[in-house]
C-alpha positions in Angstrom: 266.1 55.5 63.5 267.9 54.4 66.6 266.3 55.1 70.1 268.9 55.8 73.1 267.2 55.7 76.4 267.9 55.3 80.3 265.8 54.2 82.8 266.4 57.5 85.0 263.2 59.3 84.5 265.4 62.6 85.1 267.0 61.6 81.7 265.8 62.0 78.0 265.6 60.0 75.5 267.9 61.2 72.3 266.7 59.8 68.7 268.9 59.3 66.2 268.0 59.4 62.4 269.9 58.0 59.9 269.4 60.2 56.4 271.6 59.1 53.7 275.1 59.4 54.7 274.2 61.9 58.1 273.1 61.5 61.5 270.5 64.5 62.8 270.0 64.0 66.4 266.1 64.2 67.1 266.5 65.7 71.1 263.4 66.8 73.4 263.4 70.6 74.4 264.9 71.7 77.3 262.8 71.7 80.6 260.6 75.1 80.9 262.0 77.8 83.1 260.4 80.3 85.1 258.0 78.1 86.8 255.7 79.9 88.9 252.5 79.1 91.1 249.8 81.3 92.3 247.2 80.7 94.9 243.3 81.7 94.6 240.3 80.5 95.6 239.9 76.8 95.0 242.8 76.8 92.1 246.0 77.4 91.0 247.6 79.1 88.6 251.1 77.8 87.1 253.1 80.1 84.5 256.4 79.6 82.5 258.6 80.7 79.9 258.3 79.4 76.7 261.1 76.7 75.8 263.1 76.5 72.1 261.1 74.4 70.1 258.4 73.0 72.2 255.2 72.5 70.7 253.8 71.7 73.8 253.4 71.3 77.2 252.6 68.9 80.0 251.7 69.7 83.9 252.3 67.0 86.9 250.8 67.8 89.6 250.5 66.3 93.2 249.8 67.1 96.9 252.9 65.9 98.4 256.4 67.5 97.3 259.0 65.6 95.0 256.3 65.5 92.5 258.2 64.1 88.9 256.6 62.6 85.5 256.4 59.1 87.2 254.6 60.0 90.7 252.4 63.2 89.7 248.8 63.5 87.9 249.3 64.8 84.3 247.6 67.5 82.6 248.8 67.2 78.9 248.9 69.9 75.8 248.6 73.1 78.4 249.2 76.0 77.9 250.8 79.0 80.1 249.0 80.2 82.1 247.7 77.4 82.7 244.6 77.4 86.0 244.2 74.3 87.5 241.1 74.6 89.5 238.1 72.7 91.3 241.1 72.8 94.5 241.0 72.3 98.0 241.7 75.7 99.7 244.4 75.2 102.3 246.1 71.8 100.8 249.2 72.5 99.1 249.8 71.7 95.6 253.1 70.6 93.8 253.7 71.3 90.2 256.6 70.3 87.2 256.3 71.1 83.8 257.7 70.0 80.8 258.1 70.9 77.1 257.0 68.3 74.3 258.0 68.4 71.0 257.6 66.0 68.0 260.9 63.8 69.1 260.1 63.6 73.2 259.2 65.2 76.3 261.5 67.1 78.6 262.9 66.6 81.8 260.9 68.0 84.9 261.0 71.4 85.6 262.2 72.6 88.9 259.0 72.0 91.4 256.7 74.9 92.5 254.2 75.4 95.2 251.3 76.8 95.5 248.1 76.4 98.7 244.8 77.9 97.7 242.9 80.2 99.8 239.7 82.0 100.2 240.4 85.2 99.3 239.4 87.5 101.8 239.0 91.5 100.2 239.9 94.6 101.6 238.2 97.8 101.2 240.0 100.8 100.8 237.7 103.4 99.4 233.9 103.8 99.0 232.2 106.2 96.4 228.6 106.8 95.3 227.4 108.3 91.7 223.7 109.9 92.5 223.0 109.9 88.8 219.5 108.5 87.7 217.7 106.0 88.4 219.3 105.1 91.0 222.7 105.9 93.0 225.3 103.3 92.6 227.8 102.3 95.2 231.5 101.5 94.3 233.7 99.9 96.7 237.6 99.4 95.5 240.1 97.7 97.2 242.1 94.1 96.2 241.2 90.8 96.9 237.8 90.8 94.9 236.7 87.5 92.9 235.0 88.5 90.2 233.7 85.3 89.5 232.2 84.6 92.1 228.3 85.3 93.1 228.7 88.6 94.8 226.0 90.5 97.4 226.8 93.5 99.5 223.7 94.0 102.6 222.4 97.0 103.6 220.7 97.9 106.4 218.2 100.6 107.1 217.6 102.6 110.6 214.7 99.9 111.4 217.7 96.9 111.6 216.2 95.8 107.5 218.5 93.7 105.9 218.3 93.5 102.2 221.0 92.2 100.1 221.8 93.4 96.6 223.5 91.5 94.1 226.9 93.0 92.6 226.4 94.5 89.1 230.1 95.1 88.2 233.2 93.2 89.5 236.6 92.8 89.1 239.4 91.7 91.4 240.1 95.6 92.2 236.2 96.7 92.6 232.7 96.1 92.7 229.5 98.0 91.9 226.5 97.9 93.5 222.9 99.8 93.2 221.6 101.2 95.9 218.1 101.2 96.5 216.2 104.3 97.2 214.6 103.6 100.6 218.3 103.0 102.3 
């Protein structure tokens, strides 16, 4: 086989094998497409559309823009979605991706942006279900991270504060048991 290669990382490199009397050009697959970013709490998470013959893909990621294979932090054999996470809310983070197959890795894709952020909930409805033992309280709304450790306080007419932990959560509600002196 014969290896063609430049030294402009924006450029692949194109492998040549030589069968018998043919020539089958070995290429990488083309860059993803689609590339998207999105923000939560402490991560992000980066999306894209599958590319022709990839078996694989590679993230570079960094926190200043112009981020390529040479300057960014790789994350190798990902898949999409893909969250990158254990982030600092409120720094920007730049992302390419590229497709790998058995020949050679891509080009970058275009770059993508994402900041991470607490996510701060709204409410938009409370509801109670009296049913035995004990009343439960469901609060819906957006904005809701379910993974997180989750309390909602109550207070009684005396000023008592006692928090409950969340029973039920997802990023459009939570459910909470009330207790019976509130």
């Amino acid at each position: 086989s014969l290896d063609i290669s430049s030294n402009d990382p924006k450029k692949s490199t194109v492998r040549l094998k030589l069968s018998g009397s043919s020539i089958a050009a070995q290429l990488p697959p083309a860059a993803p497409t689609g590339v998207t970013a999105t923000p939560g709490n402490g991560q992000v998470t980066i999306a894209w559309t599958a590319a022709a013959g990839a078996t694989e893909y590679n993230i570079y990621w960094s926190t200043t823009p112009g981020v390529t294979k040479s300057t960014g932090t790789k994350i190798s054999g990902v898949t999409s979605p893909y969250t990158h996470s254990s982030l600092a809310n409120g720094t920007p983070y730049y992302y390419v991706a590229t497709a790998v197959n058995t020949y050679a890795e891509s080009a970058e894709s275009a770059q993508v942006s994402a900041t991470p952020v607490q996510l701060i909930p709204t409410i938009s409805s409370l509801s109670t279900n009296s049913a035995a033992p004990m009343s439960q309280l469901t609060i819906t709304g957006a904005g809701f991270d379910p993974v997180a450790t989750l309390t909602v306080s109550f207070f009684d007419n005396n000023g008592f504060k006692l928090d409950v932990p969340v029973s039920e959560a997802d990023a459009t509600s939570i459910i909470v048991a009330v207790p019976p002196y509130i």
